[in-house]
VOBA-1610 file (N, C-alpha, C; in pm, whole numbers, padded with zeros to 5 digits, always signed):
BEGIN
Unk-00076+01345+00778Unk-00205+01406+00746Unk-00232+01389+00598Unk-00377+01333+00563Unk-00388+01356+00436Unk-00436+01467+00370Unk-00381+01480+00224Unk-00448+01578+00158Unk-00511+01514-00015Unk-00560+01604-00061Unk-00655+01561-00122Unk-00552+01500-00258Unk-00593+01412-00338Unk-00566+01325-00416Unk-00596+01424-00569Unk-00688+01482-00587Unk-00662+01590-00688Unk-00813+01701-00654Unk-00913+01666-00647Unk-01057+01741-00568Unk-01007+01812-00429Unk-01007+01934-00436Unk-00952+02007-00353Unk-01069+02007-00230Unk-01195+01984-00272Unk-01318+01972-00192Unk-01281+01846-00056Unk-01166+01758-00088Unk-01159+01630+00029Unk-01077+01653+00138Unk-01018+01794+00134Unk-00984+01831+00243Unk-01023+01894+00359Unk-01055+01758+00443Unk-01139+01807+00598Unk-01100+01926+00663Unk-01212+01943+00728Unk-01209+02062+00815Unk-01080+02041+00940Unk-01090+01924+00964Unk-01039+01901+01083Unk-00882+01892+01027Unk-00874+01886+00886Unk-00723+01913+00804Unk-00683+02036+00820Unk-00740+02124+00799Unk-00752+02262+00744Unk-00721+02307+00879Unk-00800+02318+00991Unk-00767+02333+01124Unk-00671+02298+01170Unk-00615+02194+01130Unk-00442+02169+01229Unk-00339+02189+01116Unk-00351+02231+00971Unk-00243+02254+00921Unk-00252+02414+00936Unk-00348+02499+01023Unk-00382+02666+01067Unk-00313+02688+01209Unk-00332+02532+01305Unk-00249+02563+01416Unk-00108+02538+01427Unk-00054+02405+01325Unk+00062+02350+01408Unk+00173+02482+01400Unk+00292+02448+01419Unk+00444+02558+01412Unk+00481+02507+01274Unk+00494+02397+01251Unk+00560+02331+01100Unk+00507+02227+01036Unk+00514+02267+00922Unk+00463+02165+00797Unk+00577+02113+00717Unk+00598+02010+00739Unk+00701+01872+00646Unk+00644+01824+00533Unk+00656+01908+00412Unk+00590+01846+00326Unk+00698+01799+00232Unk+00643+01702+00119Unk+00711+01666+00052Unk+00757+01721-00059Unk+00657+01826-00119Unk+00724+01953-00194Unk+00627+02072-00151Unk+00743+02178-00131Unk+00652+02306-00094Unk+00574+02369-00183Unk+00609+02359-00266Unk+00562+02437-00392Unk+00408+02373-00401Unk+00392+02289-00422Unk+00214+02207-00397Unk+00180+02216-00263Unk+00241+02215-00165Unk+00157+02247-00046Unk+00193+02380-00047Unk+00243+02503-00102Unk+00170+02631-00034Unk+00099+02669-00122Unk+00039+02566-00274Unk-00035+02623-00300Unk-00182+02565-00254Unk-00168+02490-00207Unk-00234+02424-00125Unk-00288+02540-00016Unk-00223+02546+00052Unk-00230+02629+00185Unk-00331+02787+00133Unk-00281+02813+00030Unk-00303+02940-00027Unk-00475+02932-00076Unk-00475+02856-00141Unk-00600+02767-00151Unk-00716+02831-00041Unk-00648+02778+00056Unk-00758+02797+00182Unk-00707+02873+00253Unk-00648+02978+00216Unk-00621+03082+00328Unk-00545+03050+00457Unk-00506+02908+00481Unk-00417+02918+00589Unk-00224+02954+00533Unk-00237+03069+00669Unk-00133+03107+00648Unk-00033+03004+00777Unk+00097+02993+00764Unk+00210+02937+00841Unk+00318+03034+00877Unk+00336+03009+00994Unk+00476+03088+01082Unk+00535+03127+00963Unk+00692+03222+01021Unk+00737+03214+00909Unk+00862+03122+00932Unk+00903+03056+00810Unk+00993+02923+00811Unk+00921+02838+00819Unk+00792+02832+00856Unk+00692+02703+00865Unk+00700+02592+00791Unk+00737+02590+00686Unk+00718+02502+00557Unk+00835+02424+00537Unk+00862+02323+00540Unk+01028+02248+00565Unk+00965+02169+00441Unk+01096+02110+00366Unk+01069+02024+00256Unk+01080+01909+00351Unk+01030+01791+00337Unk+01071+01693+00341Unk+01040+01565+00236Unk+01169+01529+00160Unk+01119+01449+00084Unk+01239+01275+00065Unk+01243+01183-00007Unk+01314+01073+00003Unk+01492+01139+00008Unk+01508+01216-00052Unk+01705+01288-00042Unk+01776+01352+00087Unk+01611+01373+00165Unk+01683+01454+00301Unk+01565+01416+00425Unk+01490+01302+00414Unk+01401+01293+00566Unk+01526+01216+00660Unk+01605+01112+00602Unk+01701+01085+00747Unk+01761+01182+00769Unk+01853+01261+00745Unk+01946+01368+00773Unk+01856+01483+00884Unk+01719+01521+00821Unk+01652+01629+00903Unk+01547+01576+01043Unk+01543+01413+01000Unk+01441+01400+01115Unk+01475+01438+01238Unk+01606+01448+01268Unk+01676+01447+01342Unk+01665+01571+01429Unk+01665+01670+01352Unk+01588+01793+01403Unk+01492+01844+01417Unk+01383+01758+01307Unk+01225+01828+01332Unk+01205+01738+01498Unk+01264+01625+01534Unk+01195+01552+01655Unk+01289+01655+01793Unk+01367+01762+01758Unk+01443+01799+01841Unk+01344+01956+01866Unk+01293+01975+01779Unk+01188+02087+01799Unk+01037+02032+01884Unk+01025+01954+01831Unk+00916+01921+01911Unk+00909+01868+02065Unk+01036+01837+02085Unk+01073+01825+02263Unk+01108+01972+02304Unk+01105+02055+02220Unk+01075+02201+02291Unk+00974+02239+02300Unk+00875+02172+02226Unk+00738+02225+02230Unk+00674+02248+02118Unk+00748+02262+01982Unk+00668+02239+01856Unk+00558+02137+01800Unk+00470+02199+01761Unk+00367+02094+01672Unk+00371+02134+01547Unk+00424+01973+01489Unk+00443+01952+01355Unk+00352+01844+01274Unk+00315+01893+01110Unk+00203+01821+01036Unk+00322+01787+00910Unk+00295+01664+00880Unk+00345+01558+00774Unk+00238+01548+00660Unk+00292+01623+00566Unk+00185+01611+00420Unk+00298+01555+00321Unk+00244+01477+00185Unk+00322+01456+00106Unk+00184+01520+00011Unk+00278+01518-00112Unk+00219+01599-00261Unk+00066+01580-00281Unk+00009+01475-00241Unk-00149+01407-00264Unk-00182+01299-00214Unk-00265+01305-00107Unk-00300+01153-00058Unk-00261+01129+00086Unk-00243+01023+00149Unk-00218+00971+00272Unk-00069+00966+00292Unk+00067+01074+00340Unk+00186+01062+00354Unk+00224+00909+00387Unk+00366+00842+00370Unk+00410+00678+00388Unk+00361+00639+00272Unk+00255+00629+00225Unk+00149+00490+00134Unk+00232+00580+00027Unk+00369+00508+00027Unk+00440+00531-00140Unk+00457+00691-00152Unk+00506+00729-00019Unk+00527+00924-00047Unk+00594+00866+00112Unk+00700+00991+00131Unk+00788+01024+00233Unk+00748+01055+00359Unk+00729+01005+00495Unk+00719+01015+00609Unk+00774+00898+00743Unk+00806+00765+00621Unk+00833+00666+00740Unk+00928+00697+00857Unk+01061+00762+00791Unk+01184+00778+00868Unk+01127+00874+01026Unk+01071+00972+00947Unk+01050+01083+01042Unk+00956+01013+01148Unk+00799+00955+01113Unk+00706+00911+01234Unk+00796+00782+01342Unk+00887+00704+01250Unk+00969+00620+01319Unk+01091+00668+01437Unk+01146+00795+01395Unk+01193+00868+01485Unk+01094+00939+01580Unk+01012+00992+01544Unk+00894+00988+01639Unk+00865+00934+01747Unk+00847+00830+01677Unk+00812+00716+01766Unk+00921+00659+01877Unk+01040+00639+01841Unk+01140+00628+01886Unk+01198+00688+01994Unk+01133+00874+01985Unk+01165+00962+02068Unk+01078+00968+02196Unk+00970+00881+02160Unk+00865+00858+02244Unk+00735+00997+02248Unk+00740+01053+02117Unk+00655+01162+02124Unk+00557+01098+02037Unk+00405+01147+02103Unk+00277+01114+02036Unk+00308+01164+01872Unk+00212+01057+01845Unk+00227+01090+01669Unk+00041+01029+01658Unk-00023+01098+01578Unk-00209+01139+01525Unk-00178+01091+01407Unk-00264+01073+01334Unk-00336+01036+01229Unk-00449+01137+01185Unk-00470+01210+01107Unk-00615+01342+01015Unk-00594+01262+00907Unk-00694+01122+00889Unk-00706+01059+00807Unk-00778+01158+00662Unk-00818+01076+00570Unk-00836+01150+00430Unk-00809+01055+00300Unk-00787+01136+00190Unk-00747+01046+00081Unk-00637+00969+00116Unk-00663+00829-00026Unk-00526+00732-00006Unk-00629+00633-00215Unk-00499+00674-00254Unk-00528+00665-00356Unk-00602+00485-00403Unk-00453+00461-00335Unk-00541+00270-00337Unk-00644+00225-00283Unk-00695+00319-00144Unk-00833+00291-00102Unk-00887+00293-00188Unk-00911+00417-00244Unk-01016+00460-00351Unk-01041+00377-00442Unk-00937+00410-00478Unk-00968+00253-00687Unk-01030+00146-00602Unk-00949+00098-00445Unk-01001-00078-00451Unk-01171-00036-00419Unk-01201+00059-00341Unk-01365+00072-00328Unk-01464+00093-00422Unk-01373+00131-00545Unk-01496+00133-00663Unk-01433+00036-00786Unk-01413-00096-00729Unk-01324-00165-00881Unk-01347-00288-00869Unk-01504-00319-00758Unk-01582-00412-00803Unk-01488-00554-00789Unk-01375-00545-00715Unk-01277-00697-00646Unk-01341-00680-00550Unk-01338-00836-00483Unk-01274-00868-00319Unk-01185-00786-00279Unk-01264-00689-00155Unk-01227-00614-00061Unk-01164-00678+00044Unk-01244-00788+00067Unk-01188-00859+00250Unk-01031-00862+00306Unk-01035-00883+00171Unk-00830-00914+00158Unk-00766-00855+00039Unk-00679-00765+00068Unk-00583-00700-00010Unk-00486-00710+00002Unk-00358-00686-00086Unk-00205-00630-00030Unk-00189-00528-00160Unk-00109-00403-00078Unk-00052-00313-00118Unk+00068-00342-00190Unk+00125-00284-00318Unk+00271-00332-00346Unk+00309-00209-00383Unk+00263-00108-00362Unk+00334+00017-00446Unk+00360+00040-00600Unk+00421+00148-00654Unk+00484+00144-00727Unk+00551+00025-00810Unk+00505-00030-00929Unk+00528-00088-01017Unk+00678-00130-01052Unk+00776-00196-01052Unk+00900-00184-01103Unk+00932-00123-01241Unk+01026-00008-01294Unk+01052+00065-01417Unk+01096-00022-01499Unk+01152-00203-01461Unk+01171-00238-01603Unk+01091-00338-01583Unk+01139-00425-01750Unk+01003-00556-01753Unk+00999-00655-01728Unk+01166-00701-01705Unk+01191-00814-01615Unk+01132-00785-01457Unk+01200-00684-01412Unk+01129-00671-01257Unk+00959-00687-01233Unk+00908-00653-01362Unk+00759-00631-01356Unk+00698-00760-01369Unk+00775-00823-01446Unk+00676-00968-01480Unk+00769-01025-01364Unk+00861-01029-01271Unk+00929-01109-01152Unk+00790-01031-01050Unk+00728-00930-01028Unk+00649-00884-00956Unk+00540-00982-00968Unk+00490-00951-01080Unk+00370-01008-01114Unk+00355-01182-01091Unk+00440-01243-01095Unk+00528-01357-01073Unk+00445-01426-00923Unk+00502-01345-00831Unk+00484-01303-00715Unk+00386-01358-00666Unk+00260-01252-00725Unk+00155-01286-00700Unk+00012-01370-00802Unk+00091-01449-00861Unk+00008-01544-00951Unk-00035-01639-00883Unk-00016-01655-00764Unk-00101-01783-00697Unk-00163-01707-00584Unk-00157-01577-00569Unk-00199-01498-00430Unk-00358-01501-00401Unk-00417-01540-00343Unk-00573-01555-00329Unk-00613-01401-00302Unk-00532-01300-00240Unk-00551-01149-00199Unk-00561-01088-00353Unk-00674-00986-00306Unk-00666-00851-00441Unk-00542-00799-00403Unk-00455-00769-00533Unk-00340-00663-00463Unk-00366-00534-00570Unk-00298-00453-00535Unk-00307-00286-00566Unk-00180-00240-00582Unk-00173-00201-00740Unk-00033-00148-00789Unk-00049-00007-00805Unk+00034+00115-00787Unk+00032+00235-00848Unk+00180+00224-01004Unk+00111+00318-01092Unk+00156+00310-01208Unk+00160+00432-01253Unk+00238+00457-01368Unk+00302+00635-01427Unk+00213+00643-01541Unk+00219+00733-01642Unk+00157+00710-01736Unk+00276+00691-01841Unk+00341+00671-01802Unk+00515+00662-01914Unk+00490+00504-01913Unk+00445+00453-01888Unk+00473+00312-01819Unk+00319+00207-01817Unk+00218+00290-01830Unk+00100+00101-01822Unk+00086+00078-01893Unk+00081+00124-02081Unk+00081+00000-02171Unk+00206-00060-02141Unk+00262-00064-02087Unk+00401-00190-02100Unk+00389-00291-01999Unk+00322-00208-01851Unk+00292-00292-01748Unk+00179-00391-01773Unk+00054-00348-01898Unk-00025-00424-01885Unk-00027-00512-01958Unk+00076-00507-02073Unk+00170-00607-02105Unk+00232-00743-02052Unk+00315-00685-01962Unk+00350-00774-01867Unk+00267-00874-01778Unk+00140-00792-01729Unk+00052-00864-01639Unk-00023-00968-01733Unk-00059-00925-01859Unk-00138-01028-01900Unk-00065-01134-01966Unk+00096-01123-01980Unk+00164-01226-02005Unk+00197-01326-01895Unk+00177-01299-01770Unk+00210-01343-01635Unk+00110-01407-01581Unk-00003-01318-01576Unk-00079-01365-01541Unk-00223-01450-01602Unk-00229-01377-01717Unk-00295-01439-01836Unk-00424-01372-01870Unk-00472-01358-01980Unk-00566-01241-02020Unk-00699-01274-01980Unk-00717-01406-01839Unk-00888-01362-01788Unk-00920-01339-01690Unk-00736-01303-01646Unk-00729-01222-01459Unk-00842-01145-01471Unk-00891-01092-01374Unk-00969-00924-01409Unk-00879-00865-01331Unk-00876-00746-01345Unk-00825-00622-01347Unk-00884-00472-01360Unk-00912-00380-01242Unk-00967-00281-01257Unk-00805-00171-01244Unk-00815-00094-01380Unk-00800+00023-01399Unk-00874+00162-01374Unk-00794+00217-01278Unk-00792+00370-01190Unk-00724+00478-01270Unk-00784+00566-01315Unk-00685+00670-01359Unk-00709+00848-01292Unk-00667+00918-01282Unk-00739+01016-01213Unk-00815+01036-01101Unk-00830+00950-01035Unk-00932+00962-00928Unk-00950+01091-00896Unk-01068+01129-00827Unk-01143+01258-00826Unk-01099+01411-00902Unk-01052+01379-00987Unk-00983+01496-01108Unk-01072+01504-01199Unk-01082+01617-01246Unk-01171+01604-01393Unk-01227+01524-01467Unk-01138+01437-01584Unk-01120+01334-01622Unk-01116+01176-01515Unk-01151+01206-01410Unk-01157+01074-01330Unk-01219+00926-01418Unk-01178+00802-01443Unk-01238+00706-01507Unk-01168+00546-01412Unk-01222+00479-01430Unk-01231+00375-01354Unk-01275+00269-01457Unk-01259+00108-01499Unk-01270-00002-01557Unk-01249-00113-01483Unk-01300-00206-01487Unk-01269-00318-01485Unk-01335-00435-01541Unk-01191-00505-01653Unk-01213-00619-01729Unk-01127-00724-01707Unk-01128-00817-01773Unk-01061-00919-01800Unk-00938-00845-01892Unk-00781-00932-01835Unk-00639-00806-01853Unk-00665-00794-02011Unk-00675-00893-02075Unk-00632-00848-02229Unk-00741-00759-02265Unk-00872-00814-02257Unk-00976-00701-02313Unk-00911-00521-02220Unk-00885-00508-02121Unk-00835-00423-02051Unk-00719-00343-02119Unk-00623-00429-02159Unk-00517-00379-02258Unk-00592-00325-02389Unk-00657-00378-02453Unk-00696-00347-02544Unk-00796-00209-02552Unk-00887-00229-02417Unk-00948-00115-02387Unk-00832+00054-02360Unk-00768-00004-02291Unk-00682+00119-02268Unk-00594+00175-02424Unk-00624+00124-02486Unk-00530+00136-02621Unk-00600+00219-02723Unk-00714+00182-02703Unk-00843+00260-02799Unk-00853+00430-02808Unk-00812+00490-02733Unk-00785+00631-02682Unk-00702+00672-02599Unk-00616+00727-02692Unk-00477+00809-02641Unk-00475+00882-02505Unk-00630+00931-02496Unk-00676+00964-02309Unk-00654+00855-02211Unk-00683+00766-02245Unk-00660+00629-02173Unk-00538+00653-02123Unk-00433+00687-02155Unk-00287+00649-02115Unk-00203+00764-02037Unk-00352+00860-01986Unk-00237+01025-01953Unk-00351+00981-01854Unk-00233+01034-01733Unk-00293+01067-01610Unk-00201+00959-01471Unk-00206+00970-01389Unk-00174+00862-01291Unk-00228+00728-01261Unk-00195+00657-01273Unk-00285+00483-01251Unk-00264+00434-01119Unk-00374+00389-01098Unk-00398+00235-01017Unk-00487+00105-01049Unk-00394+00027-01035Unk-00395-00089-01104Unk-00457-00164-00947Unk-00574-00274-00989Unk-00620-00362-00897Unk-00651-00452-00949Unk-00582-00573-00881Unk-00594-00688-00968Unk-00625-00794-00904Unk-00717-00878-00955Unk-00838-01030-00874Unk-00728-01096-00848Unk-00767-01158-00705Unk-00648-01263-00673Unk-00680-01393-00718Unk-00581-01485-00706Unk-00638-01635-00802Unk-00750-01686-00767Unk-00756-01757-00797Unk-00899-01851-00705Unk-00832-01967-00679Unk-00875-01989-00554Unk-00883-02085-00460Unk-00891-02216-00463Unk-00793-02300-00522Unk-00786-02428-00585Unk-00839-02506-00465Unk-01003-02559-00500Unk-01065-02675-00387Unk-00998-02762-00369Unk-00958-02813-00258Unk-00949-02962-00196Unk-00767-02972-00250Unk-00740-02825-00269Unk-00590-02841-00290Unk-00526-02833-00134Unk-00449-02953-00121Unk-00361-02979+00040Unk-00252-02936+00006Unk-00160-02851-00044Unk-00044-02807-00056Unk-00023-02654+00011Unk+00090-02658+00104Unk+00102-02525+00154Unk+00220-02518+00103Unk+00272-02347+00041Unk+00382-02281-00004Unk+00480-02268+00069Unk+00572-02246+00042Unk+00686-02255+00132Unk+00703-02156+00233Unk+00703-02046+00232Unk+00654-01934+00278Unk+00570-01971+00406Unk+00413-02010+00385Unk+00304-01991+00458Unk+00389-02151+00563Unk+00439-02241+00510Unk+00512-02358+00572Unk+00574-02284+00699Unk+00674-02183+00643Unk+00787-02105+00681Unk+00716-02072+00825Unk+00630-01959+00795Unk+00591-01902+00913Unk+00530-01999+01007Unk+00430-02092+00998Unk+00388-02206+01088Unk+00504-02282+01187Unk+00602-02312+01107Unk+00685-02363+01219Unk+00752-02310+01299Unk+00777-02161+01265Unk+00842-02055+01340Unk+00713-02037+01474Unk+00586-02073+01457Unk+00494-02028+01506Unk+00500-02109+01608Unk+00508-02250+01586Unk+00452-02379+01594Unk+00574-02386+01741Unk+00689-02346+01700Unk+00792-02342+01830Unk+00793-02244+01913Unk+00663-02167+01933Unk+00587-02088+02048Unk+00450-02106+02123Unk+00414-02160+02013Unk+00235-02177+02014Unk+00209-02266+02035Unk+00053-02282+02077Unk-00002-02429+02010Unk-00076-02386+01912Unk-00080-02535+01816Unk-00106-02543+01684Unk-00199-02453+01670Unk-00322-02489+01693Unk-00467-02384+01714Unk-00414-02230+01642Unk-00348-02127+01754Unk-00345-02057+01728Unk-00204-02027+01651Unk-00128-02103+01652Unk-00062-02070+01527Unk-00078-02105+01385Unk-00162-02181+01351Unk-00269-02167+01264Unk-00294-02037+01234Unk-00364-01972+01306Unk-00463-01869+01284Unk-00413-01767+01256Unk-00271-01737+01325Unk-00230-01634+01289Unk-00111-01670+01134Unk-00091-01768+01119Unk+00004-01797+00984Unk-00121-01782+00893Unk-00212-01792+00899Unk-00350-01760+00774Unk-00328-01626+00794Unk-00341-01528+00927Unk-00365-01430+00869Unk-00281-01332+00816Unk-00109-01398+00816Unk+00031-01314+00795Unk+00051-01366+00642Unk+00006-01473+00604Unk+00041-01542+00477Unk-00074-01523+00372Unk-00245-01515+00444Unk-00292-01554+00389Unk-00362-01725+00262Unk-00285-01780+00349Unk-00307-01900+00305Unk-00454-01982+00340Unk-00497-02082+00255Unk-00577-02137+00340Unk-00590-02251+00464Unk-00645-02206+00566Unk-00673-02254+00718Unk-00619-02419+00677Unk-00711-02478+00625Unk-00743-02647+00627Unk-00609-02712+00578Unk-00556-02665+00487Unk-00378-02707+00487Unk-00288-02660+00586Unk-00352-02535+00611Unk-00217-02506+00663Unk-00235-02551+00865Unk-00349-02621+00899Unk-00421-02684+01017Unk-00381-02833+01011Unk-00376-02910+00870Unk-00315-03046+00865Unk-00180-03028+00869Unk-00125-02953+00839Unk+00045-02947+00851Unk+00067-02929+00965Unk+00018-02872+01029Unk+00037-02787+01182Unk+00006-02960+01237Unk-00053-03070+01249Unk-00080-03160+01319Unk+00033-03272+01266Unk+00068-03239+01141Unk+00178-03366+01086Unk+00299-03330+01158Unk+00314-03205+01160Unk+00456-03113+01186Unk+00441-03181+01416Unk+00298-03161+01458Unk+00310-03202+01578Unk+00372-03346+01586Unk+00249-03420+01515Unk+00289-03590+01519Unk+00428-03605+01535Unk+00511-03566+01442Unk+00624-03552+01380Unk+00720-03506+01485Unk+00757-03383+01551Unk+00759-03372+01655Unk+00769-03493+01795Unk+00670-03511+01815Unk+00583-03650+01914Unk+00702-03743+01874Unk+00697-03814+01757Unk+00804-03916+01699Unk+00924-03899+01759Unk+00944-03767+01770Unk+01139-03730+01774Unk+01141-03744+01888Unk+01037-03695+01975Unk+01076-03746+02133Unk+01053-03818+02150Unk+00980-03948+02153Unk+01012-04085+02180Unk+01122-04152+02130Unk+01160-04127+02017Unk+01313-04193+01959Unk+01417-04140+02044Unk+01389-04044+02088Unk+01519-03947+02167Unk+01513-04031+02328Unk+01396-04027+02372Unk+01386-04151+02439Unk+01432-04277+02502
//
């Protein structure tokens, strides 16, 4: 279930209503969800409130899924935002799932939605990467990554930490990426940018406000080198894995849409890789 990202106003009714009915709330710290709760007057059983956070969700899933085959209904909140998306719930909905008990969705905030809907990139195609790596080798090996990626991707960032990250990106990637900077979303101070990385670095540097608060980082994917016939090793990778189930056609279609690559290379490979193929059985022949 989500909860609100810092605007206490984004928490639905239809939130508010099932964190009033269920038996237990798994949150990721109690202390923000009961003040949360308190907030709006819903009160919980008593014991209602279970921590769950990354030091103890394997050890306990084990028992919240053992209550609910008695008959408990249980709600999954983490500290702000959409629980999983970089906050604690995978283990538990996966045991869930596992146990064969229904598992809902009370959609709501999700911090990377947000920045990517007001930060003025290509929406069509994204990837999520989470959390930033804490040092600067890992960060510029990240950034690395995705220097040829045609997808917008979406980083979350500390405030201990983005002048150094944006550092990194514009050494990696080079200072006329664009790049929209998220800070605060719906909080007081909420602010939003997007420039080209170095003017961006430089912008964020100008005021010491700039650098307090929580970040999300969204960043333009490359552009699309015309009439370039080269497929990555990777997007190669998955086609032939494909290619020894499928026919070409649709394994095509789906290696574009797991890789993201583009169709027209990765559709001539798919026919060389057949030809090719064709060859070996007649020689075998």
């Amino acid at each position: 279930m989500a909860t609100p990202i810092g605007n206490l106003g984004d928490l639905s009714p239809r939130a508010q209503a099932v964190l009033g009915a269920v038996s237990r709330i798994a949150a990721e710290d109690t202390r923000t969800t009961s003040a949360l709760l308190a907030h709006f007057g819903i009160r919980t059983p008593p014991g209602g409130l279970v921590a769950l956070h990354d030091h103890n969700e394997t050890r306990i899933a084990e028992g919240l899924i053992a209550e609910l085959a008695d008959g408990a209904t249980l709600a999954v909140v983490s500290d702000a935002g959409t629980p999983l998306i970089s906050d604690p719930g995978y283990a538990l909905v996966r045991a869930a799932r596992a146990a064969g008990r229904a598992v809902y969705t009370v959609p709501g905030p999700c911090a990377a939605i947000a920045a990517l809907s007001v930060s003025g990139l290509p929406t069509d195609r994204f990837v999520f990467a989470g959390f930033l790596p804490a040092k600067s080798g890992a960060r510029r090996a990240a950034f690395e990554r995705i220097k040829a990626e045609p997808r917008t991707a979406i980083y979350y960032e500390s405030t201990h930490r983005i002048e150094d990250s944006l550092d990194d990106l514009v050494a990696v990637l080079g200072s006329e990426r664009r790049v929209c900077l998220a800070r605060e979303l719906t909080k007081r101070f909420e602010q939003s940018i997007t420039l080209p990385a170095a003017e961006l670095r430089t912008w964020q540097r100008e005021d010491p406000n700039r650098g307090r608060g929580e970040f999300v980082l969204i960043v333009e994917g490359a552009p699309e080198a015309e009439n370039d016939d080269r497929v990555d090793a990777e997007a190669e990778r998955v086609l032939r894995l494909l290619l020894a189930e499928l026919p070409a056609s649709r394994a095509v279609r789906l290696a574009v849409e797991i890789t993201g690559a583009a169709r027209k290379p990765l559709y001539q490979l798919a026919l060389k890789l057949a030809g090719d193929s064709d060859r070996d059985d007649n020689e075998s022949a």
